[in-house]
C-alpha positions as CSV (number, residue, x, y, z in Angstrom):
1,X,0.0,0.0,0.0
2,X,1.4,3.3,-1.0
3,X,0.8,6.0,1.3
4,X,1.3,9.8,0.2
5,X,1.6,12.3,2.9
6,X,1.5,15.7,2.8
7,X,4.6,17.8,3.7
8,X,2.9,18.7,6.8
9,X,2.6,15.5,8.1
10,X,5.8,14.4,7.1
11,X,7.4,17.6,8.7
12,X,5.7,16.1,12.0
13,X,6.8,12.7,11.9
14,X,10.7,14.2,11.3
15,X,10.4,15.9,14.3
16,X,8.9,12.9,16.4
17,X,11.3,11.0,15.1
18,X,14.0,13.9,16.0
19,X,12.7,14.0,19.5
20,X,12.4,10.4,20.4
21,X,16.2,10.2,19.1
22,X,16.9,12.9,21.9
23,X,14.6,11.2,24.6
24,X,16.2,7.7,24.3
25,X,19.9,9.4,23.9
26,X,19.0,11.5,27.5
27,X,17.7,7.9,29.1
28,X,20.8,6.5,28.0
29,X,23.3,9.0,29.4
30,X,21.6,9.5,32.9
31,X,22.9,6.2,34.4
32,X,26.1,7.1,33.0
33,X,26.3,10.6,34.6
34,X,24.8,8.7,38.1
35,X,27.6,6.4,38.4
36,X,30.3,9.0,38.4
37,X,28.4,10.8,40.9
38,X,27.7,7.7,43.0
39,X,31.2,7.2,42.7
40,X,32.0,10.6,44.2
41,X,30.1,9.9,46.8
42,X,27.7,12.1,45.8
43,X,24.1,10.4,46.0
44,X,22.5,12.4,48.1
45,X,22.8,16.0,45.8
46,X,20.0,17.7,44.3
47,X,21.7,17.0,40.9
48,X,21.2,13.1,41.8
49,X,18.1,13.5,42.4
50,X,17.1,15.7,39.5
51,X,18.9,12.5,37.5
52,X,16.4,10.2,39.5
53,X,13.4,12.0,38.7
54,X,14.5,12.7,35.0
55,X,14.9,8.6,34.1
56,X,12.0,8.1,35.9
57,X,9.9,10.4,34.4
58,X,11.5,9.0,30.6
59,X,11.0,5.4,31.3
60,X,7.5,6.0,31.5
61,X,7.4,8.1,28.8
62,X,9.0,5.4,27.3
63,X,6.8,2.6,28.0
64,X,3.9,4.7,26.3
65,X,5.9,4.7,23.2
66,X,6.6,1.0,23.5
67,X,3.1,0.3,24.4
68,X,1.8,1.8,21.4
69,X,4.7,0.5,19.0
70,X,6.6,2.9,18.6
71,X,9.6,1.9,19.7
């Protein structure tokens, strides 16, 4: 089946796709960033816990997107 879309549409999915890219790239770097500051002995900062909150908050986000197939 041969789907035509108009430029709008195809302009939106682009940017989806643009900000799922940064979403998943973000997950992926916070544990990262979390170890070094474990490592420092630095768990109990408000930048740790800003880190916390932030996968959180992106792992459900990302479960919707898996959920519905995207992903």
């Amino acid at each position: 089946m041969d789907m035509d879309f108009s430029n709008e549409e195809k302009d939106r999915l682009e940017k989806f796709e643009c900000t799922l890219r940064e979403l998943l790239g973000e997950y992926n770097a916070i544990p990262v960033e979390m170890e070094q500051l474990r490592d420092g002995g630095k768990e109990k900062t408000a930048r740790y816990k800003e880190l916390m909150g932030r996968k959180l908050m992106y792992s459900g986000m990302i479960a919707i997107f898996e959920k519905h197939g995207l992903i």
